[in-house]
C-alpha positions in Angstrom: 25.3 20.4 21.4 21.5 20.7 21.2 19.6 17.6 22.0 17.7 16.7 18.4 13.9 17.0 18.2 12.1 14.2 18.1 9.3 13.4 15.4 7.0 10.5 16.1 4.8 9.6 12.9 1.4 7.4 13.3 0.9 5.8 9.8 -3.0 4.2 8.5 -3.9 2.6 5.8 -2.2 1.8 2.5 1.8 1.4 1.0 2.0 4.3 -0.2 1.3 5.7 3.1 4.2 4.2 4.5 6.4 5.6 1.4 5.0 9.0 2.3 5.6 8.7 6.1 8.9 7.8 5.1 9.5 10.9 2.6 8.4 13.4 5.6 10.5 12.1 8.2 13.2 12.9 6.0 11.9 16.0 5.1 12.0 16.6 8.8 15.0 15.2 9.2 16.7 18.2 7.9 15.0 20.7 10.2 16.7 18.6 12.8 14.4 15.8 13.8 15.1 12.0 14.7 12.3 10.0 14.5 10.9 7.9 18.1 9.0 4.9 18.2 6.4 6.7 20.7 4.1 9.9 21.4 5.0 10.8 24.4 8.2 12.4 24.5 8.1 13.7 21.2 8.5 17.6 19.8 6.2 16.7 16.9 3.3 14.2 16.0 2.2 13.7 12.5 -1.3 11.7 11.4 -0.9 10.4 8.3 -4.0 9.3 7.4 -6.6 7.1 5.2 -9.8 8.4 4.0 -10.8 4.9 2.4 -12.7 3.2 5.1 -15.9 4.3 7.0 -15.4 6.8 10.0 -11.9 7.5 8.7 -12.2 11.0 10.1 -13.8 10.2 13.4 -11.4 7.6 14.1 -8.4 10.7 13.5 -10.7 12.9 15.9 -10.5 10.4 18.5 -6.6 9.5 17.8 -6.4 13.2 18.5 -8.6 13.6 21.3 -5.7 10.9 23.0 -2.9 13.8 22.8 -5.2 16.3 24.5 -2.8 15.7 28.0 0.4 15.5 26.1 -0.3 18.7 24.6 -1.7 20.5 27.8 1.5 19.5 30.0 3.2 20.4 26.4 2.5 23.6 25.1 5.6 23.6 22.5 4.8 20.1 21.2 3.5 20.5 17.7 0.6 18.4 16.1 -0.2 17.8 12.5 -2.8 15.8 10.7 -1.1 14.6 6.8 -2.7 12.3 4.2 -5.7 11.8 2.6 -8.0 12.8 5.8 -6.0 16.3 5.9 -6.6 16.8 2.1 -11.2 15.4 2.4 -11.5 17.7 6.0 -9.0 20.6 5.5 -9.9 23.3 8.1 -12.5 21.7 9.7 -9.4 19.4 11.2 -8.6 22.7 12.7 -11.9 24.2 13.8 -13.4 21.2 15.4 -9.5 20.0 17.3 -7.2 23.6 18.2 -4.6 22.2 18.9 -3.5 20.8 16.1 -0.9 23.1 14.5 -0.8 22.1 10.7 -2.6 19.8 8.2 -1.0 18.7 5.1 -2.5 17.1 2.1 -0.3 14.2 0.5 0.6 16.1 -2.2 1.8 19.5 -0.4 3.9 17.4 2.0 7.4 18.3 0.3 6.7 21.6 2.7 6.2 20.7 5.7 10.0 22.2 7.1 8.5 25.6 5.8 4.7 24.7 7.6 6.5 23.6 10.9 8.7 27.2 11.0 5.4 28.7 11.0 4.0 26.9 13.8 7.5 27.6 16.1 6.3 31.4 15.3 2.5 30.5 16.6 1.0 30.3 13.2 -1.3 28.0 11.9 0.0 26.2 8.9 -3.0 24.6 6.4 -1.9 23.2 2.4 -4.3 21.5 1.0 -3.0 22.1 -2.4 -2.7 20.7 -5.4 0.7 22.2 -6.4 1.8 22.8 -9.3 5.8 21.7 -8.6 5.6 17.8 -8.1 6.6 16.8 -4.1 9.2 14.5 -5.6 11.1 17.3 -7.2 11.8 19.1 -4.2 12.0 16.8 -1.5 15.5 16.5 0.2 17.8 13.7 -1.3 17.0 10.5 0.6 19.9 10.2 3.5 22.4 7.3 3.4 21.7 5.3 5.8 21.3 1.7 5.9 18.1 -0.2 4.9 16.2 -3.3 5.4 16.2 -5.3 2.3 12.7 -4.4 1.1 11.6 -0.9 0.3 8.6 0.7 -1.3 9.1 3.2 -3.7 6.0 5.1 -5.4 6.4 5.6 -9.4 2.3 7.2 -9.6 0.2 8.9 -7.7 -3.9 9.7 -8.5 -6.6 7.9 -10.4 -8.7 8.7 -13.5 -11.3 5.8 -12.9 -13.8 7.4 -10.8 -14.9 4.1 -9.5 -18.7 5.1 -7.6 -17.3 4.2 -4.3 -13.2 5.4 -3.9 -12.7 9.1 -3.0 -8.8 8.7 -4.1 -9.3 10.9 -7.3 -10.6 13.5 -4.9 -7.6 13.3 -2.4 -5.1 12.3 -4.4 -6.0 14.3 -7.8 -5.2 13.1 -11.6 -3.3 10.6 -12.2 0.2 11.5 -12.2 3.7 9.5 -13.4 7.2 10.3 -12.2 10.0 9.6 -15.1 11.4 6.6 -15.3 15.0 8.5 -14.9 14.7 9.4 -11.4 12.4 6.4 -10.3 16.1 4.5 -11.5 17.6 7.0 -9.3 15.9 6.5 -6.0 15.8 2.6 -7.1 20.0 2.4 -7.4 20.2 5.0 -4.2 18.3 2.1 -2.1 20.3 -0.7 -3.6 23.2 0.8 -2.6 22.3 1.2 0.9 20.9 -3.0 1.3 17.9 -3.1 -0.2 17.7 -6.4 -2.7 13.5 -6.2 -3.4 11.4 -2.8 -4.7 7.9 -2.7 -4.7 6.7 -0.5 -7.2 3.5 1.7 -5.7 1.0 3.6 -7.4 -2.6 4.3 -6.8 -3.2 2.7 -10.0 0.4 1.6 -10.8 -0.3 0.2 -14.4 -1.3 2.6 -15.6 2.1 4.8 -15.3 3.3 6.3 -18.3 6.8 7.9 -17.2 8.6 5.4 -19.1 8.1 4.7 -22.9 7.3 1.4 -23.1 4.7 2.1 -19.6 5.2 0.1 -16.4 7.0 -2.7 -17.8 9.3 -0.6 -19.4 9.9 0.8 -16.1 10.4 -2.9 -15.0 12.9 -4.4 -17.8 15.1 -1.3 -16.7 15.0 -1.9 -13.1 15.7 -5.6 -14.0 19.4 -4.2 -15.5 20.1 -3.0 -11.8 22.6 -4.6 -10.0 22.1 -5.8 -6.8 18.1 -5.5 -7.2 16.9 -9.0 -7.1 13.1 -8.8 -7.2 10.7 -6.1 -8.2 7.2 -6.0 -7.5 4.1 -3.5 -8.1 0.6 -2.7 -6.1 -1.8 -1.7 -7.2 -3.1 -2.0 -10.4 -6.5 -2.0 -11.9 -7.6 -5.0 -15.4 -8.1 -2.6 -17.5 -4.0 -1.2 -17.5 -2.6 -4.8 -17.9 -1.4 -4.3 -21.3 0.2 -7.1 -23.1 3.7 -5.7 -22.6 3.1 -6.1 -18.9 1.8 -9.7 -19.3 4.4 -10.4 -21.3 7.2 -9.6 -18.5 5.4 -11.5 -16.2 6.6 -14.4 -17.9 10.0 -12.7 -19.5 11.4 -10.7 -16.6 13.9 -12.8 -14.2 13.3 -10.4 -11.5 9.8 -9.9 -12.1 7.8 -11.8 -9.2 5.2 -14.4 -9.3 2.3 -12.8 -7.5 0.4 -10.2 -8.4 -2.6 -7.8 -6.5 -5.3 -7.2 -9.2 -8.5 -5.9 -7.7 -12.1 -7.1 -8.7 -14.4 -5.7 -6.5 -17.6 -7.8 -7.6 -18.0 -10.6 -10.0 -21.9 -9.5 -10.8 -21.1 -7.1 -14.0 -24.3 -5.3 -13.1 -22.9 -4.3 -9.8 -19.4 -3.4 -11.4 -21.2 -0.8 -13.9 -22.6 0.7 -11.3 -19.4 0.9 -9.4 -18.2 2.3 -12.8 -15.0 -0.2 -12.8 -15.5 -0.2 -16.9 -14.6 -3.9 -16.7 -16.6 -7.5 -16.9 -15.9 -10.5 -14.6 -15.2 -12.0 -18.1 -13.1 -9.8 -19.2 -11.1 -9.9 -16.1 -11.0 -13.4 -16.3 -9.5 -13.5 -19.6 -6.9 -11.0 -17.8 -6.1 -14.1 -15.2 -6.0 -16.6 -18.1 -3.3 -14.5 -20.2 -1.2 -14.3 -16.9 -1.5 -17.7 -15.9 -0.6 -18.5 -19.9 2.4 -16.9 -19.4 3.7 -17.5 -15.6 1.5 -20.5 -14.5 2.7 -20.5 -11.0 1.7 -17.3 -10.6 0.0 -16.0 -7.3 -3.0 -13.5 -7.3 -4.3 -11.5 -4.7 -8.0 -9.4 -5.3 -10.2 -6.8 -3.1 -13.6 -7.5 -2.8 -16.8 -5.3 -2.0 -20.0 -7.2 -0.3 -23.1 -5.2 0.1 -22.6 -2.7 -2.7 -25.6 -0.6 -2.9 -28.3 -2.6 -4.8 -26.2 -5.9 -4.5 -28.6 -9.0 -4.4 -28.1 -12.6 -3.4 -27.5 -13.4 -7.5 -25.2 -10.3 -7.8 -23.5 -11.9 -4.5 -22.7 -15.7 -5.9 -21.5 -14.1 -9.0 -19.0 -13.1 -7.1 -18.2 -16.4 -5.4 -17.9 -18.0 -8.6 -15.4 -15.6 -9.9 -13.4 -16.6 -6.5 -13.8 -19.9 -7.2 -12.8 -19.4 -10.9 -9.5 -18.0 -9.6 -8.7 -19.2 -7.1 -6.7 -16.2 -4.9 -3.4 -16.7 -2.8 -4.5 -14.2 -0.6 -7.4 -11.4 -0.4 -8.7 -8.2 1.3 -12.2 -7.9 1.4 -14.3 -5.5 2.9 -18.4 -4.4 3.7 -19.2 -1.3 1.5 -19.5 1.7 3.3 -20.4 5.3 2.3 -18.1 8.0 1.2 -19.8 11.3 1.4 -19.6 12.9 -1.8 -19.3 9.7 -4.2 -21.8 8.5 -6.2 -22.8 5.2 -4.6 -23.3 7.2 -1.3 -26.8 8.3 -2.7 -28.0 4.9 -3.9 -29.9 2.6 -1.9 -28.7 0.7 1.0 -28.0 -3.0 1.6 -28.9 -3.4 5.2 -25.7 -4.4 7.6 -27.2 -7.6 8.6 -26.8 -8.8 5.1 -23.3 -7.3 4.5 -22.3 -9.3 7.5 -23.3 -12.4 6.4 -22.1 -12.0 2.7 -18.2 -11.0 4.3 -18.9 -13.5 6.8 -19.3 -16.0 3.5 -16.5 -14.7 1.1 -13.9 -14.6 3.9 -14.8 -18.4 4.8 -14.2 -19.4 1.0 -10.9 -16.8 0.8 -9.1 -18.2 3.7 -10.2 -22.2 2.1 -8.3 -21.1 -1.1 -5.6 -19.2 0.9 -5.0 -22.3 3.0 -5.0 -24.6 -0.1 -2.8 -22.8 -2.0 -0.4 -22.8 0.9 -0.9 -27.0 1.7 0.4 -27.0 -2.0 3.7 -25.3 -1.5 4.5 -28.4 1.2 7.5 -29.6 -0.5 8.4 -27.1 -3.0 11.6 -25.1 -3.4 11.2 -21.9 -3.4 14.2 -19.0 -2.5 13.5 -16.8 0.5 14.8 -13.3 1.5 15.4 -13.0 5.2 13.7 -10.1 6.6 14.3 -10.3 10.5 14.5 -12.9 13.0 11.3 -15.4 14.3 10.2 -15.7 17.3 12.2 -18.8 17.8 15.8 -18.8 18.6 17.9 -19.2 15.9 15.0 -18.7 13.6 15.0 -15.9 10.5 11.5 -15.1 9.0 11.1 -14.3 5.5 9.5 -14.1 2.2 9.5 -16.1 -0.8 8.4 -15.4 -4.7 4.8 -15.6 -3.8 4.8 -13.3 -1.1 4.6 -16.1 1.3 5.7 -15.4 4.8 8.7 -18.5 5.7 10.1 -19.4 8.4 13.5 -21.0 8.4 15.6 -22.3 11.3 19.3 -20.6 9.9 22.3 -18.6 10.6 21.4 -16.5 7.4 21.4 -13.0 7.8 18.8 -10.2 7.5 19.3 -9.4 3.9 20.4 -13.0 2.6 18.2 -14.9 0.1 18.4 -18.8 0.1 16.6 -21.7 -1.5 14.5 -23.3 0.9 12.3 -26.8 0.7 8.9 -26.1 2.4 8.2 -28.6 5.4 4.7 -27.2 6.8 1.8 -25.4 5.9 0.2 -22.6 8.8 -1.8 -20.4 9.6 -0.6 -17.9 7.4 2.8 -19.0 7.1 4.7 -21.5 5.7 8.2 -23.3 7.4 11.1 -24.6 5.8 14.4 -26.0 6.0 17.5 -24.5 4.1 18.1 -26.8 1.4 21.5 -28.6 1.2 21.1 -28.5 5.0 
């Protein structure tokens, strides 16, 4: 019997990433590849990359400047460069590194078994399309196997928001929906196979239209699904959180508390010229609605310091907006350029002050992360067991609000049970099983 090719996959950045690594090692998995946990002894590498932060393509160049030996003492190991790095540099991936043998954008992926024939014949292989067939459509059905109990499962791809600093519209195109009816298939196929919580993943989620009554028509028909316990979506942007989608926030059994609603800035001079087509009052009224409905919920933001033009005001408009909230948890991040967006041609904050205003934001973040986390101490909440602690006899987990748990238990991985909360951490909570 021949010995099974092995395909190792190095995944950056966001969710959806992980989704799509997922969907090409299946792909692969047909042409006969297993998937290993390391570079060195594999007949493949894949990249699948992030163009969102600064340097994202250097930092690829230099992740494939480490494979240089492997490929020399190598010569039929095969190297590939996916995502939304692949899609932004195309064939310069290929001009400026040789040996790398194909680069796929993220929404060409579906042909990578066709791409990787032509590199076993010593072609190049380069799609950077935009095709007209959707990926989903002709990807391989999903294997059987067994899963964790949390899975991510992308219902829309693209934006239409144009926001001054993302290049997503440019690497991942228009924004595009799958229907609802085979979203419900892939969602029953992974229920079937262990998995008890979805999270829903677009690049602007709320605003998916492959259902009739939108995203939380996609919800109340995931919520009939038995065996699916909690649903979840990332990431969405104000303006798309329609009052049907409020509304299930507080209606929807199986709808979590917690919910990832980027701001950016809280200075609405600085959002219009990010061109987020929102206020800081009108996303505040957003939060209010939400909180009318599901008071307990838990929000998470992103956050922008030292957008071009951004002054000290512009800066503590911000705060206040944090404060006004008052997050669960946040990612927040120094602006930095994107060649070929808008804001890359505006004037500069210098770095020293980007520093300090992340230095600043972060400090009152983690005060209202750690708050918010004191005030679970004695609260029930129920928590899914994802995998064991550190600890003997300890299982680590998640509850409602997203909030990592650690329980000493003989529950399995899989199991959900109510749990008082003992302790607050750093960036954990622990509890006890209650009836215990």
């Amino acid at each position: 019997m021949t010995a099974p090719k092995k395909l190792f996959i190095k995944t950056y950045g966001c969710q959806m990433n992980v989704y799509d690594s997922e969907r090409m090692a299946e792909a692969m998995g047909g042409q006969g590849y297993v998937q290993t946990q390391t570079a060195d002894d594999a007949d493949m590498i894949l990249l699948n990359t992030c163009h969102i932060r600064e340097k994202a393509a250097e930092k690829v160049y230099s992740e494939l400047g480490r494979y240089k030996g492997l490929k020399a003492a190598k010569p039929d190991l095969k190297i590939g460069v996916a995502g939304c790095v692949a899609q932004a540099e195309g064939e310069e991936i290929m001009r400026r590194q040789p040996m790398v043998d194909l680069v796929v954008g993220p929404q060409s992926y579906h042909r990578l078994p066709e791409m990787e024939a032509k590199t076993r014949e010593g072609q190049k292989a380069l799609d950077t399309d935009f095709p007209e067939e959707g990926k989903f459509d002709k990807l391989i059905a999903r294997p059987k196997a067994a899963r964790g109990p949390t899975a991510f499962l992308t219902v829309q791809e693209g934006c239409d928001k144009f926001c001054a600093f993302c290049v997503v519209p440019y690497t991942r195109g228009a924004e595009v929906s799958r229907p609802s009816d085979r979203v419900l298939t892939e969602a029953r196929d992974l229920v079937e196979r262990g998995v008890r919580e979805i999270t829903l993943l677009g690049q602007n989620v709320n605003a998916y239209h492959g259902h009739d009554g939108g995203l939380a028509g996609l919800i109340w028909a995931l919520n009939d699904i038995d065996g699916l316990e909690r649903i979840r979506f990332t990431t969405s942007h104000p303006n798309d959180m329609d009052d049907a989608l409020i509304d299930a926030h507080g209606d929807c059994p199986k709808l979590m508390p917690y919910l990832h609603l980027p701001v950016q800035a809280g200075s609405d001079k600085i959002l219009k010229r990010m061109n987020r087509s929102h206020t800081a009052e009108s996303y505040l009224r957003v939060i209010e609605r939400l909180r009318a409905v599901r008071p307990d919920i838990h929000l998470s933001g992103d956050f922008i310091v030292g957008f071009p033009e951004e002054t000290e005001e512009d800066f503590q408009a911000t705060l206040d907006l944090i404060r006004a909230v008052r997050y669960g948890s946040a990612y927040s991040f120094k602006y930095s350029t994107r060649p070929g967006t808008p804001a890359a041609e505006r004037p500069q904050v210098s770095e020293a002050e980007k520093d300090d205003r992340l230095q600043r934001l972060q400090a009152l973040l983690s005060q209202q992360q750690r708050q918010l986390q004191d005030e679970m101490v004695g609260r029930e909440v129920n928590v899914l067991f994802e995998k064991p602690g550190r600890m003997p006899g300890q299982m680590v987990g998640k509850s409602e609000y997203l909030h990592s748990v650690h329980v000493t238990t003989d529950a399995a991985v899989g199991e959900m049970r109510r749990v008082r909360i003992t302790a607050s951490v750093t960036n954990s909570l622990a509890g006890e099983l209650v009836g215990n």
